[in-house]
VEXDREN-2710 file (C-alpha; in Angstrom, 1 decimal):
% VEXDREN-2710
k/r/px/py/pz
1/UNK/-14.2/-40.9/-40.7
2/UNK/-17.8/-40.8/-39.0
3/UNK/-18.8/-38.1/-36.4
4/UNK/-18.6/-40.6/-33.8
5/UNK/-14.9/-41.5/-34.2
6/UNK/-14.0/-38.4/-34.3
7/UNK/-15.7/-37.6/-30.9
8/UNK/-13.4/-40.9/-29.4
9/UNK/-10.3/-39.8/-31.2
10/UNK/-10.9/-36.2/-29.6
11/UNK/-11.5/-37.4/-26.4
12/UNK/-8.4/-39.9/-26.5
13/UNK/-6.7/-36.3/-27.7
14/UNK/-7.3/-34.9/-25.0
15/UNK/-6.2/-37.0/-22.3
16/UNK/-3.3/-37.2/-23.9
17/UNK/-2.6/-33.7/-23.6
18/UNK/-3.4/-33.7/-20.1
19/UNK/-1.0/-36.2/-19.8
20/UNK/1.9/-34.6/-20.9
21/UNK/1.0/-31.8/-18.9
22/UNK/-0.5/-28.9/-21.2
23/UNK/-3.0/-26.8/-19.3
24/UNK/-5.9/-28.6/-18.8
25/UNK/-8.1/-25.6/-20.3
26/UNK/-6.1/-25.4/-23.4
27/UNK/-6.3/-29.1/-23.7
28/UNK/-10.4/-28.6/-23.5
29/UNK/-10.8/-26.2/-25.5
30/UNK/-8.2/-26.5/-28.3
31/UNK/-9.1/-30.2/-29.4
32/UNK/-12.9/-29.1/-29.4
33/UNK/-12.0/-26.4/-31.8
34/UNK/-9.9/-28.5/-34.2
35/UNK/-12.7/-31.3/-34.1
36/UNK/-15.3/-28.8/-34.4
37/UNK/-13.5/-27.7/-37.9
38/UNK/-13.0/-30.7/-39.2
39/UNK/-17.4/-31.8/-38.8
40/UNK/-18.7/-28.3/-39.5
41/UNK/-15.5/-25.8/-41.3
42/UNK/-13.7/-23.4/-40.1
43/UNK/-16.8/-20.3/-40.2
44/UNK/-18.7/-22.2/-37.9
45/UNK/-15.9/-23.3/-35.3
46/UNK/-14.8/-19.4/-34.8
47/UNK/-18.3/-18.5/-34.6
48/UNK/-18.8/-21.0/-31.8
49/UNK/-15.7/-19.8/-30.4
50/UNK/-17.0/-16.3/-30.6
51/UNK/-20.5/-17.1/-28.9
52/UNK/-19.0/-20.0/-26.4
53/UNK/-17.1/-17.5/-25.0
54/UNK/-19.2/-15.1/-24.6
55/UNK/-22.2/-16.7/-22.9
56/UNK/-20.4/-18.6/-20.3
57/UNK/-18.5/-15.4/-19.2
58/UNK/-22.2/-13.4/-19.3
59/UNK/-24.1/-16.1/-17.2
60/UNK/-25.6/-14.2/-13.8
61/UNK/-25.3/-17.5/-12.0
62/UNK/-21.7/-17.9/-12.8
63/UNK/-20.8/-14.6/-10.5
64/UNK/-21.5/-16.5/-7.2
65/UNK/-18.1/-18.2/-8.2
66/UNK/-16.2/-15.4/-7.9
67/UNK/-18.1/-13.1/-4.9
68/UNK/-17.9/-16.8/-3.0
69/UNK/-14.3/-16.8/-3.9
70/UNK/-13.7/-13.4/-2.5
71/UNK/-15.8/-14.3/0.7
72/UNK/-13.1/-17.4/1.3
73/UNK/-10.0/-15.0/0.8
74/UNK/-11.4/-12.5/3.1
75/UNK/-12.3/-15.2/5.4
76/UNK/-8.8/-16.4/5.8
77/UNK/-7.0/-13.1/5.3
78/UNK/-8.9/-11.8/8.4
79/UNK/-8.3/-14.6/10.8
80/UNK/-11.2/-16.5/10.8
81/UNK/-9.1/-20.0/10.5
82/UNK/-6.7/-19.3/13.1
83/UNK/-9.7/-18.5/15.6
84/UNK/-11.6/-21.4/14.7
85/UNK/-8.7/-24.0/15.4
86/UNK/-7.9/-22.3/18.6
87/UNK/-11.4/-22.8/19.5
88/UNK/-11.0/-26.6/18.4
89/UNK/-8.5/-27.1/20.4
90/UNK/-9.4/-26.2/23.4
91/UNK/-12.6/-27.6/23.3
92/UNK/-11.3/-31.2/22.2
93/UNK/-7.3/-31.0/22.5
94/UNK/-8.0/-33.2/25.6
95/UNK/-9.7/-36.2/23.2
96/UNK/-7.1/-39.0/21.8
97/UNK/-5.7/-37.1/19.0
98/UNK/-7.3/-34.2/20.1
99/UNK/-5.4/-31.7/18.0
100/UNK/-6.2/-33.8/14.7
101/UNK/-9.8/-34.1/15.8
102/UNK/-9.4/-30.3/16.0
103/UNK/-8.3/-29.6/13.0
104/UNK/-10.8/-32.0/11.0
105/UNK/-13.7/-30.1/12.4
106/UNK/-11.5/-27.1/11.5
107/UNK/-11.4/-27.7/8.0
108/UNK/-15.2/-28.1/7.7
109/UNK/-16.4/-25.4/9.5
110/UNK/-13.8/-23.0/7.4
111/UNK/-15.1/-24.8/4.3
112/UNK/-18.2/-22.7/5.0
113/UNK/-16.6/-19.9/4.7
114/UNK/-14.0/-20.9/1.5
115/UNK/-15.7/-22.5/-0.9
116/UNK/-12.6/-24.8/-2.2
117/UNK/-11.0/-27.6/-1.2
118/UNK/-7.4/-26.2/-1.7
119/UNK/-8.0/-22.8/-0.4
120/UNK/-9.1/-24.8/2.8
121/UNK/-5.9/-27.3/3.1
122/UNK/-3.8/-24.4/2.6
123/UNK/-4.8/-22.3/4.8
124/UNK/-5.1/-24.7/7.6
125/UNK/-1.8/-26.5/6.7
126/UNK/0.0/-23.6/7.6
127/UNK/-2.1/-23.3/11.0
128/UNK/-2.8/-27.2/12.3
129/UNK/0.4/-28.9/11.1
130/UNK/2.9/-26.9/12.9
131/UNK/0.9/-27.0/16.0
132/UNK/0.8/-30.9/15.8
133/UNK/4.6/-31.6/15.2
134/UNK/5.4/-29.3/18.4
135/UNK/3.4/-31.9/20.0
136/UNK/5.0/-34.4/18.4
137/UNK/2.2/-35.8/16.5
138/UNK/3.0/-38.4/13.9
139/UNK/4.1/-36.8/10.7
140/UNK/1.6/-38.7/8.7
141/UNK/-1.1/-38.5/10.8
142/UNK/-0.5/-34.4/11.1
143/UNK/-0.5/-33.9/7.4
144/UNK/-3.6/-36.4/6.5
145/UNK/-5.6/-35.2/8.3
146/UNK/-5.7/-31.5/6.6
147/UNK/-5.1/-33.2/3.2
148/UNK/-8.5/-35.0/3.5
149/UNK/-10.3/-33.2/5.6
150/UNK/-9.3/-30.3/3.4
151/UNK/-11.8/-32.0/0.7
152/UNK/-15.1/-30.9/2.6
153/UNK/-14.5/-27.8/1.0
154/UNK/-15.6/-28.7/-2.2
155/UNK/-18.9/-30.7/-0.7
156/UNK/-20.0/-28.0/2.2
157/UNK/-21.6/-25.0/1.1
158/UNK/-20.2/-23.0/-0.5
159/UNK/-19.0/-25.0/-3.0
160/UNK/-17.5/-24.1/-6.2
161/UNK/-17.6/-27.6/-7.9
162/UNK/-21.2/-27.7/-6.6
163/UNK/-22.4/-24.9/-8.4
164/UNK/-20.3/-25.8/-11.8
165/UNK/-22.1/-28.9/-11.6
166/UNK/-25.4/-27.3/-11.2
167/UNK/-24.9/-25.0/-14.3
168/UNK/-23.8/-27.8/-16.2
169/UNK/-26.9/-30.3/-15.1
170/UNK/-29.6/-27.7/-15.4
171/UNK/-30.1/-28.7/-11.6
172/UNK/-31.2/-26.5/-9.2
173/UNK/-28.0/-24.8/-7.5
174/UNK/-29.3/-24.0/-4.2
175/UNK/-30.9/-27.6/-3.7
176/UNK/-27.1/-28.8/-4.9
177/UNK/-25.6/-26.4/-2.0
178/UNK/-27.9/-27.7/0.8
179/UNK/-27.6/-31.4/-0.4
180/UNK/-23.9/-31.0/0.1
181/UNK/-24.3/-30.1/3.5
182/UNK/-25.5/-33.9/5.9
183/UNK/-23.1/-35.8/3.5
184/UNK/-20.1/-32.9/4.7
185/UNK/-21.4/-33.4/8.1
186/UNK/-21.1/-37.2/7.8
187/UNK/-17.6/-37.2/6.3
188/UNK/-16.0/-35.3/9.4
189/UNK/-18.0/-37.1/12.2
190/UNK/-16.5/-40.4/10.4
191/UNK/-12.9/-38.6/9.9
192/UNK/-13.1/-37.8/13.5
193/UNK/-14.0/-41.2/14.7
194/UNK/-11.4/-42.6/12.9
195/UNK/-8.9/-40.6/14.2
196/UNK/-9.9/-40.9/17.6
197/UNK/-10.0/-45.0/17.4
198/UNK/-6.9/-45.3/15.9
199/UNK/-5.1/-42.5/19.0
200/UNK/-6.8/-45.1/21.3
201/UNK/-5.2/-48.3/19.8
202/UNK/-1.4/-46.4/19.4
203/UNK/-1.1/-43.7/21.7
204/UNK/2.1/-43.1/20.0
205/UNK/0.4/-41.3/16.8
206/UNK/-0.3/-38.4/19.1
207/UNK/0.6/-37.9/22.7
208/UNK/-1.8/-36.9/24.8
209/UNK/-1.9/-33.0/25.9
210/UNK/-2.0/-31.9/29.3
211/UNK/-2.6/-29.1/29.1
212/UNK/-6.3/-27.5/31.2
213/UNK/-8.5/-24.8/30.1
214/UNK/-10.9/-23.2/32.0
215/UNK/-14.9/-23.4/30.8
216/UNK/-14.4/-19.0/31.2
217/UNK/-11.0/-20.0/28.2
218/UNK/-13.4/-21.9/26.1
219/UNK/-16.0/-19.6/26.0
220/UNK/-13.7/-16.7/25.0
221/UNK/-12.0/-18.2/22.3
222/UNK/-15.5/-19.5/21.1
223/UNK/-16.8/-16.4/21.0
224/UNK/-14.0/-15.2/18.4
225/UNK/-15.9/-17.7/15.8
226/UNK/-19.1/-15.6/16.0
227/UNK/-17.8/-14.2/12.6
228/UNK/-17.8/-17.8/10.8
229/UNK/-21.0/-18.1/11.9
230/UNK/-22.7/-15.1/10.6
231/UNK/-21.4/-16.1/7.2
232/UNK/-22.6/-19.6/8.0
233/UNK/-26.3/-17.6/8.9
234/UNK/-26.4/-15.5/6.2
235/UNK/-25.6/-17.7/3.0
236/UNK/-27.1/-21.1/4.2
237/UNK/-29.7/-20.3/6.1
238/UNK/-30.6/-17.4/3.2
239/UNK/-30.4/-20.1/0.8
240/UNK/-32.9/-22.3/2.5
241/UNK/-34.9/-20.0/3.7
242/UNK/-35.6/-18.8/0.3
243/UNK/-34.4/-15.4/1.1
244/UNK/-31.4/-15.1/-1.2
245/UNK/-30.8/-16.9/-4.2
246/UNK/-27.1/-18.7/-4.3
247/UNK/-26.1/-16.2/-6.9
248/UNK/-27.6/-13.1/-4.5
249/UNK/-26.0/-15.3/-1.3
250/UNK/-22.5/-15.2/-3.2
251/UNK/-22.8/-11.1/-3.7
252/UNK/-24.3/-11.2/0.3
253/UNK/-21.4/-13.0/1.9
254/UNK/-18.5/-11.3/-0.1
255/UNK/-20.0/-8.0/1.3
256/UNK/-20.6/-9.5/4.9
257/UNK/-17.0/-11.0/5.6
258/UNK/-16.1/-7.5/4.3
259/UNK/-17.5/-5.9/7.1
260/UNK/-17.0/-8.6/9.7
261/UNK/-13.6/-7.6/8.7
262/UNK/-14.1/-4.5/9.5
263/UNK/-16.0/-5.1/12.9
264/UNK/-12.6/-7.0/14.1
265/UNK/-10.7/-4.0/13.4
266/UNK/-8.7/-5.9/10.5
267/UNK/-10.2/-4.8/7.5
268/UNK/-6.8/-3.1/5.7
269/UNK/-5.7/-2.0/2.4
270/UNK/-3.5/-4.9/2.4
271/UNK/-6.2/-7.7/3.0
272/UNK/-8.9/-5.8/0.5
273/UNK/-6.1/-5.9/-2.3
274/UNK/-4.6/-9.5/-1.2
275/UNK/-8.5/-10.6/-0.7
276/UNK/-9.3/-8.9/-4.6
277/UNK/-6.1/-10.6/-5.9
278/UNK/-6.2/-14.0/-4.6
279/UNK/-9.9/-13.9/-6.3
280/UNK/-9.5/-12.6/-9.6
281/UNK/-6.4/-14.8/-10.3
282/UNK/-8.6/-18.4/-8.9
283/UNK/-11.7/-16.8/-11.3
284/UNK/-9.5/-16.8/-14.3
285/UNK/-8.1/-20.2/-14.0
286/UNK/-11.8/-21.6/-12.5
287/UNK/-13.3/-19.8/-16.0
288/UNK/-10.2/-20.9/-18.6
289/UNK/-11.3/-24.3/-18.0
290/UNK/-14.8/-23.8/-17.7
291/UNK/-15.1/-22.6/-21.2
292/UNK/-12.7/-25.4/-23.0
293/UNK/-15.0/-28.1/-21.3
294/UNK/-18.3/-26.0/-22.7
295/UNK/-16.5/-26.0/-26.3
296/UNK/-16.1/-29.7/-25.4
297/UNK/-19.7/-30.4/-24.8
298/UNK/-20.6/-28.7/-28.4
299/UNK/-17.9/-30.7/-29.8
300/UNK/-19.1/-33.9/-28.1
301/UNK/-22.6/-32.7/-29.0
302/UNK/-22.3/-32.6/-32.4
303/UNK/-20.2/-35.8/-33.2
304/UNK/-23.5/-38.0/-31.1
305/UNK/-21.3/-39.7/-29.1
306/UNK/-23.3/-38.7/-25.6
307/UNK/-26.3/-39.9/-27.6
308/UNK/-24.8/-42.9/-28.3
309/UNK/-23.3/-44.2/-25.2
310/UNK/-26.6/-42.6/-23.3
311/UNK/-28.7/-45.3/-25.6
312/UNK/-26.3/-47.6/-24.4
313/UNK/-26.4/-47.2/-21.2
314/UNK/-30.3/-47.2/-21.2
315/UNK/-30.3/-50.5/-23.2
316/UNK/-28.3/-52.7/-20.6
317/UNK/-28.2/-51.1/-17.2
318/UNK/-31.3/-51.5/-15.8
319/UNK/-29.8/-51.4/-12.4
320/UNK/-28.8/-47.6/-11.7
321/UNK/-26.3/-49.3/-9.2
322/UNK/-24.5/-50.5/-12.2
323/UNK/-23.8/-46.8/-13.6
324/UNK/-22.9/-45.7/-10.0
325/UNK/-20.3/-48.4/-10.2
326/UNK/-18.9/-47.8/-13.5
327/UNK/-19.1/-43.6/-12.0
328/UNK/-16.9/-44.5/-9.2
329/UNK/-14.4/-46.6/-11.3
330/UNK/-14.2/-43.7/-14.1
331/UNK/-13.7/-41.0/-11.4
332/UNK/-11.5/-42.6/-9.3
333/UNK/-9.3/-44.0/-11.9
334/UNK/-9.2/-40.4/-13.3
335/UNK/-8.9/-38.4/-10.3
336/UNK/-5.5/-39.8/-9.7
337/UNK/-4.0/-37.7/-12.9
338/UNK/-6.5/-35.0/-13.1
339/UNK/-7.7/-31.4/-12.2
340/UNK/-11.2/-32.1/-10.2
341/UNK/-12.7/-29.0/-12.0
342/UNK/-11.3/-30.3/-15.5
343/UNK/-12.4/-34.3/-14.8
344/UNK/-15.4/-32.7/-13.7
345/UNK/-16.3/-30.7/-16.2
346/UNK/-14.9/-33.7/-19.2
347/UNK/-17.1/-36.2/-18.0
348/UNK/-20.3/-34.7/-17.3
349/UNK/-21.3/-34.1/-21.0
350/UNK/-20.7/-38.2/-21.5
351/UNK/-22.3/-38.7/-18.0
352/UNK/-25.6/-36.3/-18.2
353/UNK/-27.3/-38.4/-21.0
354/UNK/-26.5/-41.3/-19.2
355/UNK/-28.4/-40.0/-15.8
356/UNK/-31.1/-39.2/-18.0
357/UNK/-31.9/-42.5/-19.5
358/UNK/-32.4/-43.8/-16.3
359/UNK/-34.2/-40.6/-14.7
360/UNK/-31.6/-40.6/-11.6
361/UNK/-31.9/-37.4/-9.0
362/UNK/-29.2/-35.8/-10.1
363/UNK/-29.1/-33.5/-6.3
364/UNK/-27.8/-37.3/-5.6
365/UNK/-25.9/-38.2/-8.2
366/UNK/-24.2/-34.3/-7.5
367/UNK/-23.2/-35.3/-4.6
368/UNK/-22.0/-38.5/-5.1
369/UNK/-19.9/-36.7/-8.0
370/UNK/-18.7/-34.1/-5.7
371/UNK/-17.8/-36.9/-3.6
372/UNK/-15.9/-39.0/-6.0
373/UNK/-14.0/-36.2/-6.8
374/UNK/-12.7/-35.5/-3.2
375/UNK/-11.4/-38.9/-2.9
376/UNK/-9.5/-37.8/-6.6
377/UNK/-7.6/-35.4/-4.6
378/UNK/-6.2/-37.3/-2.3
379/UNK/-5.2/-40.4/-4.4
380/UNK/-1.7/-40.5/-5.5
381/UNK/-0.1/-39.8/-8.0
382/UNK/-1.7/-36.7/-8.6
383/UNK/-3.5/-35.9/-5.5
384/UNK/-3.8/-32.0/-5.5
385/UNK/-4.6/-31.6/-1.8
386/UNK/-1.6/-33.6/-1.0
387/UNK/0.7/-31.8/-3.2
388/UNK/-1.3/-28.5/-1.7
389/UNK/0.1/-29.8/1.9
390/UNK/3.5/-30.7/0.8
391/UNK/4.0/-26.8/-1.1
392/UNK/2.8/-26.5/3.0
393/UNK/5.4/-28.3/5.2
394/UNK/8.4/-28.3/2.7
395/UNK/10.5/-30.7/3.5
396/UNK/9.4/-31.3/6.8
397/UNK/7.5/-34.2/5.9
398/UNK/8.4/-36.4/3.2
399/UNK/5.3/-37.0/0.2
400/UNK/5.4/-40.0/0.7
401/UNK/4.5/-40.1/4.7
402/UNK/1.5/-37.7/3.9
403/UNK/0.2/-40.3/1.4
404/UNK/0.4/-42.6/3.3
405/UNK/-1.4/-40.4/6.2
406/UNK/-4.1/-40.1/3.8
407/UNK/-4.3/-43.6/3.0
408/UNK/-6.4/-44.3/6.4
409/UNK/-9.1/-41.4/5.2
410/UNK/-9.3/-42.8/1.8
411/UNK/-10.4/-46.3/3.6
412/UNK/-13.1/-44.3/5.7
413/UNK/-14.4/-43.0/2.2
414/UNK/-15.5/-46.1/1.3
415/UNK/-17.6/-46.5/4.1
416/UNK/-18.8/-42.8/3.1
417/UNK/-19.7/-43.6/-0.1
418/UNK/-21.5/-46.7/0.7
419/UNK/-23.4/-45.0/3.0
420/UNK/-24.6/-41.9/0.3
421/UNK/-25.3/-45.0/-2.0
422/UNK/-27.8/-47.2/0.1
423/UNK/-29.2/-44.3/1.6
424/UNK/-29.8/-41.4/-1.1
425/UNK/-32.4/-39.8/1.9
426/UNK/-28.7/-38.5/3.4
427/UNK/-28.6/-36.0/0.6
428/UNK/-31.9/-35.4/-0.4
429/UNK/-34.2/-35.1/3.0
430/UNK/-32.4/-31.2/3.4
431/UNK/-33.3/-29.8/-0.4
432/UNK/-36.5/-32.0/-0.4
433/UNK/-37.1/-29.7/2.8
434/UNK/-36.7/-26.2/0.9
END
């Protein structure tokens, strides 16, 4: 058997596994040992084991991943979320579906201060959804809206998938942060539009609030955001300023929500060990995989099958819009079974090469992937965020309403991604800028 079927038969291995539900990281990393055996002996694979492991877990740029993981659970454990929605929603609770509206923007703005996709629908399920079904807000529209706008957290800084894919690329991590941040932008303005077209055709989706604020209200409940943006300050406008690198912004804003914290008087013993908790357990899962899909890569490496598809794809796709294509067919497809971190992390050593051949910016073609893989958890039957918002509202709302809640964001995506496509200056003008 030559090296390259064994790198097929691997890869058909380990979807497989995936498919009957063994841990994606296990799946990664024990089908890359076994192959590795088989092409090189068994010396070689627990030396590779041995140094694999080692490297990734000693990388200086991977400890922004955990110190921006901290920064999220701080963020939430102090109250940050609650504060910004109660400023949403006084601000534009008066709009058609005002309280949805709310709670997009909600989710992106505490996507600057998360990190993660899931972190963000979770904690804002538990704050938007409730609010909305007391106002009798329809059940789908209430939970899709925090299942996709819960995505942004993965494409506005600071993102977790954003710097994976940086390490993984060789791309520069803090031009990958700031790239993410018109396309995030972009994505709620159209969510938001959306919702507010669709409240003004069928006012029955969400009836319309009475209830009057004062500008004096407004104000005061805005100014219990100022912590969100300080964080927003200090790791984004470090980043682009060329203060603080994304690794030294990670360390930066961990510290700083640490003592916003403590500035609001709700920096306890039970949030710093909640806080510590909640981001040692997501850097152990977030790392498990990382290193089966680096074992994977030197698996892949050595059969030649990048090589051989990148030779490929340099041979017959002239047109860069054909790969973009086959990118969104293999993503999508994909994201409706797996992990994003693990689909991530499985196709960029086949896609990489590929990018290569045809010298495509890959601070684009991040984003695009960052983007593709938002849409992956939202897509039934495996859409994480969905599932996240169901572990939410219990039996509340039936899965099968908030899919098809979601359904409407998924067709605004496409505009999305058309839009990145035919104009690549929406996520390159910012980094081109640093």
């Amino acid at each position: 058997m030559s090296g390259l079927e064994i790198g097929l038969l691997g890869l058909g291995m380990v979807l497989f596994l995936i498919a009957i539900r063994i841990p994606i990281g296990v799946a990664l990393g024990g089908v890359s040992i076994l192959g590795i055996m088989i092409l090189r002996g068994p010396e070689v694979a627990v030396g590779m084991v041995k140094t694999t492991v080692f490297e990734f877990a000693a990388s200086w740029n991977l400890s922004a991943i955990p110190m921006f993981l901290l920064m999220g659970a701080v963020a939430h454990h102090s109250g940050i979320s609650s504060a910004l929605f109660k400023s949403a929603r006084l601000w534009l609770g008066q709009l058609p579906g005002g309280l949805a509206v709310a709670s997009n923007f909600t989710c992106a703005g505490f996507s600057a201060a998360s990190g993660s996709s899931l972190a963000t629908a979770a904690a804002m399920g538990r704050i938007a959804i409730p609010e909305m079904m007391k106002h009798g807000y329809d059940k789908g529209l209430a939970a899709g809206v925090v299942a996709a706008a819960g995505t942004l957290g993965s494409l506005i800084p600071p993102s977790i998938l954003m710097v994976l894919f940086g390490i993984f690329s060789e791309t520069s991590i803090s031009k990958l942060l700031i790239a993410g941040v018109l396309p995030g932008i972009l994505t709620a303005v159209v969510y938001a539009s959306m919702i507010i077209i669709r409240c003004k055709i069928q006012p029955n989706l969400a009836p319309s609030i009475y209830e009057k604020y004062s500008l004096q209200e407004k104000l005061r409940a805005s100014r219990e955001v100022w912590p969100l943006f300080a964080l927003i300050i200090g790791i984004i406008g470090g980043i682009y300023g060329g203060i603080v690198t994304p690794t030294e912004a990670g360390a930066f804003g961990a510290f700083l929500s640490f003592i916003l914290a403590w500035t609001q008087k709700r920096l306890t013993w039970i949030l710093i060990k909640d806080s510590i908790t909640e981001a040692l357990i997501n850097t152990a899962k977030i790392f498990f995989i990382a290193v089966g899909a680096v074992m994977l890569t030197r698996f892949l490496a050595l059969t030649g099958l990048p090589f051989v598809m990148g030779e490929i794809i340099g041979n017959w796709a002239l047109d860069p819009f054909l790969l973009i294509i086959a990118m969104s067919v293999i993503y999508v497809l994909l994201g409706m079974f797996l992990d994003p971190l693990g689909l991530m992390l499985l196709t960029l050593p086949l896609l990489l090469p590929m990018f290569d051949a045809l010298n495509l910016d890959l601070i684009w073609l991040g984003v695009l992937v960052i983007k593709f893989l938002e849409i992956g958890l939202m897509t039934p039957p495996v859409g994480f965020n969905v599932y996240i918002v169901k572990s939410v509202v219990g039996d509340a709302i039936p899965l099968g309403v908030i899919f098809r809640g979601v359904a409407w964001f998924l067709a605004c995506e496409v505009l999305i991604v058309g839009l990145l496509v035919y104009f690549p200056q929406i996520s390159t003008i910012l980094p081109q800028l640093m």
